[in-house]
C-alpha positions as CSV (number, residue, x, y, z in Angstrom):
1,X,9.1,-10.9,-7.9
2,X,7.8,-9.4,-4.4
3,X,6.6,-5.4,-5.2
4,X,7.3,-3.5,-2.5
5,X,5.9,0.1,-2.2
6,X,6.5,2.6,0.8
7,X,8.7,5.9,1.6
8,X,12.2,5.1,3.2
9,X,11.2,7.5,6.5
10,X,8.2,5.5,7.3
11,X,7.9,3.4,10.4
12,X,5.9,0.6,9.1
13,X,8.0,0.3,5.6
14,X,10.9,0.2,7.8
15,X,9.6,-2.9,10.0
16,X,8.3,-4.6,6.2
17,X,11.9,-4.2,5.0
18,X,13.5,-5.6,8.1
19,X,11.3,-8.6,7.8
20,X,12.7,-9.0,4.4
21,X,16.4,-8.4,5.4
22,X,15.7,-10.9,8.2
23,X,14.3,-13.7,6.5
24,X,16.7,-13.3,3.4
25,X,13.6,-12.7,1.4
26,X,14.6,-10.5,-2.2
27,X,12.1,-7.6,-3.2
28,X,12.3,-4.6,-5.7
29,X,11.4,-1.4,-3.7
30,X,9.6,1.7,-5.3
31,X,9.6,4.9,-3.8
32,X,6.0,6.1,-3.7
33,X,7.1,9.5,-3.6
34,X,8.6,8.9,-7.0
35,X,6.6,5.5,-8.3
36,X,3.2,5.5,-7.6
37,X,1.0,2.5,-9.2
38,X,-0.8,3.4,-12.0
39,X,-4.8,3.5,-11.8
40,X,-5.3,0.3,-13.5
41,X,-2.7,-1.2,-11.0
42,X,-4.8,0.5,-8.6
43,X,-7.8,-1.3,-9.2
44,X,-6.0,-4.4,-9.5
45,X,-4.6,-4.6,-6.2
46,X,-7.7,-3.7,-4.7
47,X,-9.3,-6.6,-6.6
48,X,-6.5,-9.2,-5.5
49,X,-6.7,-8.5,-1.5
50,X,-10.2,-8.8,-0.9
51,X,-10.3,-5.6,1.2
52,X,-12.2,-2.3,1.7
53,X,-10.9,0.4,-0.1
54,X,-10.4,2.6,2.9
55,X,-7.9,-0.1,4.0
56,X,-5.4,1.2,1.2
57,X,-5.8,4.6,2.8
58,X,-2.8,5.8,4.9
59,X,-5.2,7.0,6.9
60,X,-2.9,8.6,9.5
61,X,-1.5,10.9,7.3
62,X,-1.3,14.6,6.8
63,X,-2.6,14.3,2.8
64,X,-5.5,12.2,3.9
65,X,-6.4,14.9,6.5
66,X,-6.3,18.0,4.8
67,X,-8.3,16.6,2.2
68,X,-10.6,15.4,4.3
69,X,-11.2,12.3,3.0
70,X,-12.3,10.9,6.1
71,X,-15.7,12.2,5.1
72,X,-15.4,12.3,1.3
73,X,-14.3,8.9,0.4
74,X,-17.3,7.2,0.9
75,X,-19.0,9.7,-1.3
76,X,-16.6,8.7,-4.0
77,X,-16.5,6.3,-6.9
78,X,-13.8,3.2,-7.1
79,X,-12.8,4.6,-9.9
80,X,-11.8,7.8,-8.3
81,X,-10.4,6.5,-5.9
82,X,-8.3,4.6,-7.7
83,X,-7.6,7.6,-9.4
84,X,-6.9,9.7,-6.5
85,X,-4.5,7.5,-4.7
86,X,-2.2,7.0,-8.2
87,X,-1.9,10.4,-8.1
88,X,-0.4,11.0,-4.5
89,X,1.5,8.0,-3.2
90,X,1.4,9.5,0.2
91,X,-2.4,8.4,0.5
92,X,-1.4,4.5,0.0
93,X,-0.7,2.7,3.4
94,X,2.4,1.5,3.7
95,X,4.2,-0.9,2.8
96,X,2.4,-2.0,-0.1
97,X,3.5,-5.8,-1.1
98,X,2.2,-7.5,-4.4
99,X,3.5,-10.9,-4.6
100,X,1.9,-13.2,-7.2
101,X,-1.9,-13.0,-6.7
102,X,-1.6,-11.3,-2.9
103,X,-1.9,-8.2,-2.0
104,X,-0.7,-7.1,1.1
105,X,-1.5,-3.4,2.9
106,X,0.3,-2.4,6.0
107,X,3.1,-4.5,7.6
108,X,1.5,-7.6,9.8
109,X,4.4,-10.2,11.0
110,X,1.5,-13.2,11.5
111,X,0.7,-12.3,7.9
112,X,4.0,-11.9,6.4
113,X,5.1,-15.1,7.9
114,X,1.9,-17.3,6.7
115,X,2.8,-16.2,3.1
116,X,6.4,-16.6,3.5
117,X,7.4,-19.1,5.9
C-alpha cells in the first residue's frame, strides 16, 4: 500500500496525485488537516528517508512562519519535533509518500519515476 499525505488545495499534492492518476498507480490518501501521523510514525519516516529533518518542514507555509521555526528548530530536540509536526499537519511538506521502506517528501517526477517505473 502507497501512503499518501497532503491537503486537497495544495499545489504540489495536486502534481503527486496526477502522477498517480497518470501512471495508473493505487494509493490511500489522508487528509493532513484531519490525519496527521502519529509521533512514533513521525520518527519513523524520518528514519526511513535518510533526510534532514527540516526537509519534512513545509517550510513555505504560514504555521511554519508565525512560529518562527525558522530559527527555533534547530534549537529543538527530534523528539519534539516529531512531536510538533504530529500535532499540526500543516507543518509536514507535502505530499508525504510512504511506500514499503521509502519515504518520500515533496513531489519530484525523476524520483517518483525511479521508484515507480
Amino acid at each position: 500500500m502507497i501512503k499518501v499525505y497532503g491537503i486537497k488545495t495544495c499545489g504540489t499534492y495536486k502534481k503527486g496525485m496526477k502522477y498517480f492518476k497518470d501512471n495508473n498507480i493505487e494509493v490511500t490518501t489522508f487528509d493532513l488537516k484531519e490525519t496527521t501521523p502519529t509521533m512514533e510514525e513521525m520518527k519513523k519516516y524520518h528514519e526511513l528517508s535518510g533526510l534532514e529533518i527540516k526537509k519534512f518542514f513545509n517550510t513555505s507555509g504560514k504555521v511554519y512562519r508565525e512560529l518562527d521555526l525558522k530559527n527555533k528548530y534547530k534549537d529543538m530536540q527530534l523528539e519534539e519535533i516529531y512531536e510538533l509536526l504530529s500535532l499540526n499537519g500543516m507543518l509536514i511538506k507535502r505530499p508525504l509518500v510512504i511506500f514499503d521502506n521509502i519515504v518520500l517528501v515533496g513531489f519530484n517526477e525523476e524520483r517518483y519515476n525511479q521508484v515507480w517505473k
